[in-house]
Each structure stands twice: as C-alpha cells, then as structure tokens.
C-alpha positions as CSV (number, residue, x, y, z in Angstrom):
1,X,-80.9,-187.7,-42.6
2,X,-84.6,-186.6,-42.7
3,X,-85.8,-186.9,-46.9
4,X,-88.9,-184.3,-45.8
5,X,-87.0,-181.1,-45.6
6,X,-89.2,-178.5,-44.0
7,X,-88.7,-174.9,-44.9
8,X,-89.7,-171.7,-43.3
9,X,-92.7,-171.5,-45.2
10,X,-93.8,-174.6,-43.8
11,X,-93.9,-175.9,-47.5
12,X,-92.9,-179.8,-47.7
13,X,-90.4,-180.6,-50.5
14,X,-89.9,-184.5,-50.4
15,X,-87.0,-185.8,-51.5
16,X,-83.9,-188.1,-51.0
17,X,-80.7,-188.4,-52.2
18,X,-77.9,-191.4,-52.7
19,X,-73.9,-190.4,-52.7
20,X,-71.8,-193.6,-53.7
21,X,-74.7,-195.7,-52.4
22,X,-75.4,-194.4,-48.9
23,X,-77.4,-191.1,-47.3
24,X,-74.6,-188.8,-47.0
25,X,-75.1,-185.2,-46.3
26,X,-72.9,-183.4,-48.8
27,X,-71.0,-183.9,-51.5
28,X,-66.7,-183.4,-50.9
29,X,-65.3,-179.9,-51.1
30,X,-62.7,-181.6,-53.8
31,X,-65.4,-183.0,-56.3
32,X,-64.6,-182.1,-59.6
33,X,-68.4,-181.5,-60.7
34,X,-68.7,-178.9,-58.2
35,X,-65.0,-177.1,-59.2
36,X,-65.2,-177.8,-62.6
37,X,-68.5,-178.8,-63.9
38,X,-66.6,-182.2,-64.6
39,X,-69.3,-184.8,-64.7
40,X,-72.8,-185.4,-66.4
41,X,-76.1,-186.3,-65.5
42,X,-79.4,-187.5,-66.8
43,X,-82.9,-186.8,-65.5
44,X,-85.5,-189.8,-66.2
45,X,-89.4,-190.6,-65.1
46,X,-90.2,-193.5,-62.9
47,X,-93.4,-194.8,-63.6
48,X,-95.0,-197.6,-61.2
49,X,-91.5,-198.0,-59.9
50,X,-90.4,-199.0,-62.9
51,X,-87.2,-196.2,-64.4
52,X,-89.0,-195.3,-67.9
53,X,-86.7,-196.3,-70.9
54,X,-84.2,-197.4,-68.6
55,X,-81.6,-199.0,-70.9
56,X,-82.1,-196.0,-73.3
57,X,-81.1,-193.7,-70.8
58,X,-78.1,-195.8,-69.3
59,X,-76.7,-196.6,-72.7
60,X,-76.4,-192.5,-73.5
61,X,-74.8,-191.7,-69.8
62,X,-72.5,-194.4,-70.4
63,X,-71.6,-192.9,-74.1
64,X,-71.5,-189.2,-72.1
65,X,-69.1,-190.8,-69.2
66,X,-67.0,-192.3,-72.3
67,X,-67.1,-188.7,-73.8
68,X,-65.1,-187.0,-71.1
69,X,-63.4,-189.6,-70.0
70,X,-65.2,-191.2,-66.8
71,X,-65.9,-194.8,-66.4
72,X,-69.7,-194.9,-65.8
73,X,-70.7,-197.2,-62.7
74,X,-72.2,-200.4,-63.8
75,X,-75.8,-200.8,-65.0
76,X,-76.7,-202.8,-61.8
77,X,-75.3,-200.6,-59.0
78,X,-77.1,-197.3,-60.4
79,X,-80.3,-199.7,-60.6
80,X,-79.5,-200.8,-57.3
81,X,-79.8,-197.2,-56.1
82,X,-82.9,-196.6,-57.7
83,X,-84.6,-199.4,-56.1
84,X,-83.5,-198.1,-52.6
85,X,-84.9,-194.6,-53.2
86,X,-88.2,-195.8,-54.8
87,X,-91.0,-197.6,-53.8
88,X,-93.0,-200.1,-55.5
89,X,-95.6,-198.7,-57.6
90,X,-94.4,-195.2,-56.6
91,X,-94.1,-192.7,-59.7
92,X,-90.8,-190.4,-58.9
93,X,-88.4,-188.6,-61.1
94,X,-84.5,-189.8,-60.6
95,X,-81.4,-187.4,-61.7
96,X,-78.3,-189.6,-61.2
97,X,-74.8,-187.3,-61.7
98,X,-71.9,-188.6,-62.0
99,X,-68.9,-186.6,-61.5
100,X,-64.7,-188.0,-61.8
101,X,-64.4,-187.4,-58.2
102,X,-62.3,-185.7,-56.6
103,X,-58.7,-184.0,-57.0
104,X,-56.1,-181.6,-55.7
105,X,-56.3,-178.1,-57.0
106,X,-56.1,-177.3,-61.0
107,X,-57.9,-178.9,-63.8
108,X,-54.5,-181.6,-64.6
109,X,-56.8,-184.6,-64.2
110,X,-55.8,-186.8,-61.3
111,X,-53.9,-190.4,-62.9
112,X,-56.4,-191.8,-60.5
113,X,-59.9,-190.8,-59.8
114,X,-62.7,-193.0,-58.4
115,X,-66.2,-191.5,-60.1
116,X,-68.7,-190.2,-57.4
117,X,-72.3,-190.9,-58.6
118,X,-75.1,-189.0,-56.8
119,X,-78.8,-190.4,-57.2
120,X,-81.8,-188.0,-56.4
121,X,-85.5,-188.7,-55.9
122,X,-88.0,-186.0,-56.0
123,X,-91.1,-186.0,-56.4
124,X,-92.7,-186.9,-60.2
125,X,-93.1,-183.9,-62.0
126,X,-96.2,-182.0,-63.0
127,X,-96.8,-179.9,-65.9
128,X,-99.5,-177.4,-66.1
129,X,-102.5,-179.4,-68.1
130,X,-102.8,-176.8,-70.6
131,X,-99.4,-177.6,-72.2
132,X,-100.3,-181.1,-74.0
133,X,-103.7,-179.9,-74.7
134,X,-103.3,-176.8,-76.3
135,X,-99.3,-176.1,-76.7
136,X,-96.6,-174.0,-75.4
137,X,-95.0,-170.7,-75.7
138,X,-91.6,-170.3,-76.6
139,X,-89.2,-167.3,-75.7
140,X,-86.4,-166.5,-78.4
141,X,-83.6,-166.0,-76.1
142,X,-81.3,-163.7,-76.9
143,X,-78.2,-166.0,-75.4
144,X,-76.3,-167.7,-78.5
145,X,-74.7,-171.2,-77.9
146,X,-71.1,-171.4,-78.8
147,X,-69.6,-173.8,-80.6
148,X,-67.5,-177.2,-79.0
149,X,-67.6,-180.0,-81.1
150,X,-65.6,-181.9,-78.1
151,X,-68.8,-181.6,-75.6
152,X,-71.6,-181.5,-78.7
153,X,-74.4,-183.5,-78.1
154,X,-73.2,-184.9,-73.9
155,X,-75.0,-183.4,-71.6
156,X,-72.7,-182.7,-68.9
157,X,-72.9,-180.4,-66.4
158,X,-71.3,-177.2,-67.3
159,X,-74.9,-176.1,-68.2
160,X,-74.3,-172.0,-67.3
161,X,-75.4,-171.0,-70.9
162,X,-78.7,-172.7,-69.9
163,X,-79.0,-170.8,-66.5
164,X,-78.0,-167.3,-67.9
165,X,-80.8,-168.1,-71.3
166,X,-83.3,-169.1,-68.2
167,X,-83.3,-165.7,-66.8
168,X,-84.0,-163.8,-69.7
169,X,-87.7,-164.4,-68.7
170,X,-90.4,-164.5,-66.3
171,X,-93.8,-165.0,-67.7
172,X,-95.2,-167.8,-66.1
173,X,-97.2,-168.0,-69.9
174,X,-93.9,-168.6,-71.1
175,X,-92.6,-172.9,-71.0
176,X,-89.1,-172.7,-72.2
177,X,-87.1,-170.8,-74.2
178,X,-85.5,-171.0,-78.2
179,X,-82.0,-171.2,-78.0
180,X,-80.1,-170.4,-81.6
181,X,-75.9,-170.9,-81.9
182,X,-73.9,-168.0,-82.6
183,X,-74.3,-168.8,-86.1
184,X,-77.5,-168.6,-86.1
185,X,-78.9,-171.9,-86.3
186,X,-81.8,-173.3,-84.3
187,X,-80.6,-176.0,-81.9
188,X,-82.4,-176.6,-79.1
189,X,-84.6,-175.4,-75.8
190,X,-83.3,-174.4,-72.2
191,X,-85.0,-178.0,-71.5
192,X,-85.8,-179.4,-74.3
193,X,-85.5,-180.5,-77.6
194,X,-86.7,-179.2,-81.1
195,X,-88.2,-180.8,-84.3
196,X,-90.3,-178.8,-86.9
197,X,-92.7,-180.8,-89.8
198,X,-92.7,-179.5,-92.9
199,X,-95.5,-182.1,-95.0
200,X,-94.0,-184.9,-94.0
201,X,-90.3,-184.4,-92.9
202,X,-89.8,-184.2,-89.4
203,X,-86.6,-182.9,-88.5
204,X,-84.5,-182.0,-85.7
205,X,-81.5,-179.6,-85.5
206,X,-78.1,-181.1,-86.2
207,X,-76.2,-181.4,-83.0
208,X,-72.6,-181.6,-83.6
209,X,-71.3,-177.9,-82.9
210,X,-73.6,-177.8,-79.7
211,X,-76.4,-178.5,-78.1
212,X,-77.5,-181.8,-76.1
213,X,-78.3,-184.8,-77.5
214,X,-81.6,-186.1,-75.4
215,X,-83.1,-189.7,-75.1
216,X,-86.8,-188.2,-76.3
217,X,-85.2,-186.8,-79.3
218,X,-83.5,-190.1,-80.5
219,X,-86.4,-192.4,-79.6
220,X,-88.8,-189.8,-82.0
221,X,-86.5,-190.2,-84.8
222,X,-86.8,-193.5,-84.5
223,X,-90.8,-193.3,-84.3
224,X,-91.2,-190.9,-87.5
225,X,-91.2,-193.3,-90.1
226,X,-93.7,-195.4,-88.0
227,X,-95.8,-192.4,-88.3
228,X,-95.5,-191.9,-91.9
229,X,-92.7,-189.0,-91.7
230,X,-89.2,-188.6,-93.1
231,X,-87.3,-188.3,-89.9
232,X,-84.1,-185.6,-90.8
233,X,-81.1,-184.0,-88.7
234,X,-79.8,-181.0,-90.4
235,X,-79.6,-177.3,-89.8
236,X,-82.0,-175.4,-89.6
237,X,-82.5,-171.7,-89.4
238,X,-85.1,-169.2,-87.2
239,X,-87.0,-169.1,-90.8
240,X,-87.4,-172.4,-91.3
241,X,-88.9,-173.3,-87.9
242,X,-91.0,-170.3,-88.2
243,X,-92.2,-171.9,-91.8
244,X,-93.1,-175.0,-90.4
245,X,-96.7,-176.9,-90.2
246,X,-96.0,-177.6,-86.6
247,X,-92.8,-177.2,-84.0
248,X,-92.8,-179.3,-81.4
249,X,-90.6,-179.4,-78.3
250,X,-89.8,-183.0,-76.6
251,X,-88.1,-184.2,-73.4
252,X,-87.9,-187.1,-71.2
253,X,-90.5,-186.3,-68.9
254,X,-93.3,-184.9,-70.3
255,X,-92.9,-186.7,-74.1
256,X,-93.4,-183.7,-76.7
257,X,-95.6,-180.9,-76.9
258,X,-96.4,-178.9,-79.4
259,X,-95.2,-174.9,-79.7
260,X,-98.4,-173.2,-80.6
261,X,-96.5,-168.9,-80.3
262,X,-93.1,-168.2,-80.5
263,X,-92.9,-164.5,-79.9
264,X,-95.8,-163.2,-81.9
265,X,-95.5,-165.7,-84.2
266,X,-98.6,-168.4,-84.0
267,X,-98.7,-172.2,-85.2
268,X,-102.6,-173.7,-85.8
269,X,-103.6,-176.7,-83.6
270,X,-101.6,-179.9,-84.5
271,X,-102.3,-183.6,-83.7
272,X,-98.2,-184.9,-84.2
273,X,-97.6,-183.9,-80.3
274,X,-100.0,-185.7,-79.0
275,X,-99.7,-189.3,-81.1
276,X,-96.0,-189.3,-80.4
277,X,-96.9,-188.4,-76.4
278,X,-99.1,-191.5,-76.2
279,X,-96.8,-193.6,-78.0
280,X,-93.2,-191.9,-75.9
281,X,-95.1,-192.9,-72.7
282,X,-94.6,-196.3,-73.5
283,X,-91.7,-198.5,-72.5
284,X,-90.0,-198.9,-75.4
285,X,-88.3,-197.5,-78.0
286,X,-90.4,-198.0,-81.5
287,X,-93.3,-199.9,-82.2
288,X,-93.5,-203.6,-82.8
C-alpha cells in the first residue's frame, strides 16, 4: 500500500495507517466502530519522534477502553506501532482507535471479541498563526448536547453531535464552535475544551452529564495553581463565560488559545493562553 495517496487534484496528502499492526487496506465490514460507533480514540502530537505526553494519553484511553468495556492493547504494542509509522526526529500527529472488533449482526455484544486498534499518521498539524497570537472566534452553536452520564467525559466514537454542531458554520474567521447541553450549561467546543478566569479562578465546565474529558484540560488544572489560579470544575452558564476576564479554549495539539469574540461579544487581549501554551508544550504534566 502506497502512504502518498494522490488525488485528482494532484494535491499530496501523506499519510499511513496501522490495522492490528500491519498495512492493511480496510477495516472489516463486521467492526463494531463502523456499525455501532463502539470504540474510542485519541488524537496526540509527536514532536521529534517523541508521542507528546505519552503516558497521559495512554492512561485516559485505557480508562475510556475500561468505560465501555474493551480491554485496551498493552502500552508497548500501541508504542510499538508508533515507532513503525514515525521516523526519528519526524513531528507527526497519531490518532490510534480502538474499536471491540467485530460481531454478528445486532448490538448483543459478542461473549468474545478480540479489540481491533487502528493507528494513523498524518501529517503534524498547522494552525493558522493568528490564532495563538491574537485569539479565536467562537460560534454558539445552536446543537444542545444531551445528557449520558454512562459515556460523560470518554471520548468514544459516536461523535455525530459533533459533526451535525460542525456544519452549522462556514466562516473560515470562525475556529470552533460553543457547544451548551440541553440545559443550558456551557460544556465544551466541537474540538476543544473550555475554561473561563474570573480574578483568579480558573474553571472548566463540569463534565459528568456530557461532554469529553481531554488530556489538555486535565494537565491545565493541574498547572493553575502553579500559575497562581484557583483551578474549579463546576457549571457554568452562557453568562458566566460571557462575564469572564478571559475564555480560553485548549486541546492536545495546539495547547490553549485564547477566545477573543464569541458572536458579537469581545474579550480584551490576555496573557493566560499564551504562559500555559509555553508551559503545555512541554513533556510533562506540572512543573517541577
């Protein structure tokens, strides 16, 4: 299998892809990720060939696998796959899936199921500059998240809410969008995670009705104190966020930005992004 797929355009996407451990060309017919969405994932940097907060990331698809009821592949084998897709020194980003395999028909779940895990390298990703130096803008989408305790905070791969909230837009001006719960509570971004600062509180949405529960957003509550902030999860509502001294979005491969408009509404230039991007970029999870 050729990693360079060519398409008409003559544009160059390169890219390469692990199944179990080998270059296979599709996933099976009977997987239950593709009937069922039965499976998660997680999308990480690799930076110098190195996977960026590696055992961060394994220990929260393990906890996801544990979740729904998948045994996660060992630490070793998913490294191993990494290491064949990645060269040394090469920056990449890596989503690794893993799925409960396949099944016969119905969503009964099969007494025995051997977990498929599918490894992909693209490309590392690039951001518009713009967005660390001078912020974001945010679309309120008008999609409302329900409510699953059972699937709150995993981030597994039923993600059609996110798809249909991704569509309600298409200014390119326009990063990601707000996403509230059907009670209207802010909980998260169609990529992203959320924290607001109020003085020095720094909170984040509580995520235990909904929403997923990222690396980024753990590791920065475990920064904020660091920083001199009063890290918080609770709810939080549109008029709180829209209250705040700065609202910042954060995800695992570009760090955190900061939300300068929501809508009409506009947030003066901050400084919080930025120290916690230098210090996310780093390998590890608080400072020493």
């Amino acid at each position: 299998m050729d990693a360079n797929r060519i398409f008409p355009a003559g544009h160059i996407l390169l890219r390469d892809f692990l199944i179990n451990g080998h270059r296979e060309d599709g996933v099976s017919p009977f997987d239950r990720g593709l009937a069922y969405g039965d499976g998660v994932f997680r999308t990480l940097p690799v930076c110098g060939g190195t996977p960026h907060c590696w055992q961060l990331h394994y220990r929260k698809l393990c906890e996801d696998c544990k979740s729904l009821g998948i045994v996660c592949p060992p630490e070793e084998v998913l490294a191993a796959d990494i290491d064949m897709l990645v060269g040394e020194g090469e920056d990449a980003t890596i989503k690794i899936i893993i799925t409960r395999g396949e099944g016969a028909r119905g969503y009964a779940v099969p007494a025995l199921s051997q977990p498929m895990r599918l490894v992909i390298r693209t490309p590392a990703q690039s951001y518009a500059s713009g967005n660390a130096s001078d912020g974001v803008k945010l679309h309120l989408c008008e999609l409302r998240l329900s409510h699953q305790p059972r699937l709150a905070g995993v981030k597994h791969l039923n993600r059609l809410e996110n798809v249909l909230a991704r569509m309600e837009w298409v200014d390119p001006q326009i990063t990601d969008g707000l996403l509230l719960d059907v009670a209207g509570n802010v909980i998260e971004c169609t990529m992203s995670n959320v924290y607001i600062r109020t003085g020095n509180n720094l909170a984040t949405p509580d995520l235990g009705r909904c929403g997923v529960a990222g690396v980024t957003r753990a590791r920065i509550l475990e920064l904020a104190p660091h920083f001199g902030y009063r890290p918080q999860i609770t709810d939080l509502s549109l008029e709180q966020l829209l209250d705040a001294d700065e609202v910042l979005i954060c995800n695992s491969l570009y760090g955190a930005w900061q939300v300068r408009a929501l809508g009409e509404h506009n947030w003066e230039p901050g400084q919080l992004a930025s120290r916690l991007r230098e210090r996310l970029m780093q390998n590890d999870a608080i400072p020493a």
